[in-house]
C-alpha positions in Angstrom: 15.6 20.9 14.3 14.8 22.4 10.9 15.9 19.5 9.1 13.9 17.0 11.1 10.7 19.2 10.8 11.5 19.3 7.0 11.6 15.5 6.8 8.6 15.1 8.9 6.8 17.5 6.1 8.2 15.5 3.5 7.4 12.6 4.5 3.4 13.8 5.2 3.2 15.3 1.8 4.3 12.3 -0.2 2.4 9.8 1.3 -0.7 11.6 1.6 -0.1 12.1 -1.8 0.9 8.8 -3.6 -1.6 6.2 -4.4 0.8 3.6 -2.9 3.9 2.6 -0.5 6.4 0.0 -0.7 6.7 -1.5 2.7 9.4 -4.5 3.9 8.8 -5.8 7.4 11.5 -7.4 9.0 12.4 -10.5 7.2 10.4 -9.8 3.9 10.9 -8.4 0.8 8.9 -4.5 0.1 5.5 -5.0 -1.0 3.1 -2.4 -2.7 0.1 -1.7 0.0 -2.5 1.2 -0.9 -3.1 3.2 1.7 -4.6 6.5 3.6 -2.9 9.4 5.5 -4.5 9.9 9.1 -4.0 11.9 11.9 0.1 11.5 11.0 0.4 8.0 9.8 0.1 6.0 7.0 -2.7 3.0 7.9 -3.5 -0.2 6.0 -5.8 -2.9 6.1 -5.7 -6.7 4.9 -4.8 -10.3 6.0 -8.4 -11.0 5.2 -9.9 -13.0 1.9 -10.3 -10.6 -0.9 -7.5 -7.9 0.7 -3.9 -7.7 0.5 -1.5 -9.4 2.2 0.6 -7.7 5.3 3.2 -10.2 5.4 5.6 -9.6 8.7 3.9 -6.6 9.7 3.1 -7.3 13.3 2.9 -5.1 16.0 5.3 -3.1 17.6 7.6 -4.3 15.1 9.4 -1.7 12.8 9.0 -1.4 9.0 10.7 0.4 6.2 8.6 2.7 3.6 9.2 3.8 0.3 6.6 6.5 -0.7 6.6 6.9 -4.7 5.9 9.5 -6.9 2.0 9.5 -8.3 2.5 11.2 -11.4 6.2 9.5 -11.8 6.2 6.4 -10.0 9.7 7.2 -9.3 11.3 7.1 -5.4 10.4 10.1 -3.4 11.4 9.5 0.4 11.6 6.1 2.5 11.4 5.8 6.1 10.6 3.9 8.9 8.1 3.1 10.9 6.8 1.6 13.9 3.7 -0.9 13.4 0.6 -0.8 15.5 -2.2 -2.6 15.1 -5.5 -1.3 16.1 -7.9 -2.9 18.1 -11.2 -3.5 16.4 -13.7 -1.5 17.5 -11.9 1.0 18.8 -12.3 4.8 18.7 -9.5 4.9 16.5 -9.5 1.8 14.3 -13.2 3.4 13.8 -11.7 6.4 12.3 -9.0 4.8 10.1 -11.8 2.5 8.7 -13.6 5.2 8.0 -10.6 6.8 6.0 -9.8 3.5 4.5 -13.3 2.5 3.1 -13.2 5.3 0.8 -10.6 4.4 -0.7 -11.3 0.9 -1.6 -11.8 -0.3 -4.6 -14.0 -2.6 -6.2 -14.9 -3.4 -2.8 -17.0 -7.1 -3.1 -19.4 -5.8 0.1 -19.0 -1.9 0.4 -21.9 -1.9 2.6 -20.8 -4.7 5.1 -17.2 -3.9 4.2 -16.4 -2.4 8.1 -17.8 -5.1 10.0 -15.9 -7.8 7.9 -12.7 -5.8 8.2 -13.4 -6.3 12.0 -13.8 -10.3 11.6 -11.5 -11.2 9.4 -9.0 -8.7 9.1 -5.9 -6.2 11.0 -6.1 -2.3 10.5 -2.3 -1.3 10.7 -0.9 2.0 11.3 2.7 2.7 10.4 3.5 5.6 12.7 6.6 7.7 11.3 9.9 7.4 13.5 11.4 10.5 12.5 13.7 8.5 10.5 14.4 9.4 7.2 16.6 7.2 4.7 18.4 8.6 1.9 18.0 7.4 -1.5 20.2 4.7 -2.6 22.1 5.2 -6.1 20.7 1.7 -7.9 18.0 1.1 -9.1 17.5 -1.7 -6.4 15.1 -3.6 -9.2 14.3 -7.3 -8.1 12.3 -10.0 -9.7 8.1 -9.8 -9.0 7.0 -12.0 -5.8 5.6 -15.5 -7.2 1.6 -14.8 -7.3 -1.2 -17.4 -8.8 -2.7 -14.0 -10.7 -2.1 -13.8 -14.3 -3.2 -11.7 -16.8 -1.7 -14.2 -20.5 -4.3 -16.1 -21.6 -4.7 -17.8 -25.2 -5.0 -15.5 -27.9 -9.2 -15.7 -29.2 -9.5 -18.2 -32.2 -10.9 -15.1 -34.1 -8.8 -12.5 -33.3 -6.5 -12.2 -35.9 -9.2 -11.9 -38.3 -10.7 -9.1 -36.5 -7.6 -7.2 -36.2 -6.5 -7.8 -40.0 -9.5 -6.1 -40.8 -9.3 -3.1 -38.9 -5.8 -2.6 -40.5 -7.4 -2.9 -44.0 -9.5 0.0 -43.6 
């Protein structure tokens, strides 16, 4: 009993705690999701333009969590959990969108952000099972997920000028 009300603490504290959570659904590779803490579970939004993708994440299914360090970004605690998704409208998808708009960034619409969650999007909880998975030895390091984001452009035409200078000085 002690044990599982230990895990059950650790597993609050971290993710409340962490900025992000790695989360595979059955059939998929672990994805980085941002994320709030409320009223005992971990709830996400996206599937919608502009938000991030909740691959295999349906309801009722089960999921696995890694919560990682903030300061670290090292592996605290994984764990499973059961997916439900929220009806919109409802009492409580109300009151995890009203966790979760707070904590999106560089929201395009903050003002109409809500009602386009509603329309185009699923709220998520990831209820804890009371499952707690120990951490594996490895490193369990895989290559990124194929994305049309990229951050390498050309290098400015007048850029090595600029930076020869500042080295002169």
């Amino acid at each position: 009993m002690t044990s599982e009300l230990l895990d059950q603490a650790l597993v609050e504290e971290a993710t409340k705690k962490s900025g992000l959570v790695w989360v595979a659904g059955p059939g998929s590779p672990a994805r980085a999701l941002w994320h709030v803490w409320h009223e005992g579970a971990a709830c996400v939004v996206g599937d919608g333009p502009g938000e991030q993708p909740l691959p295999s994440l349906a309801d009722g299914a089960t999921a696995e969590v890694t919560v990682r360090s903030k300061d670290k970004g090292g592996r605290l605690v994984a764990w499973t959990a059961r997916v439900v998704e929220l009806a919109a409208g409802s009492e409580a998808w109300q009151a995890a969108v009203d966790e979760l708009k707070g904590k999106r960034l560089n929201a395009p619409d903050a003002e109409t952000m809500p009602e386009r969650w509603a329309r185009e999007c699923r709220v998520l909880r990831l209820e804890p099972t009371g499952a707690t998975a120990p951490l594996p030895d490895g490193s369990l390091a895989e290559a990124p997920l194929p994305t049309p984001a990229t951050t390498r452009e050309p290098v400015p035409a007048g850029l090595p000028r600029l930076l020869w200078k500042r080295r002169k000085r």
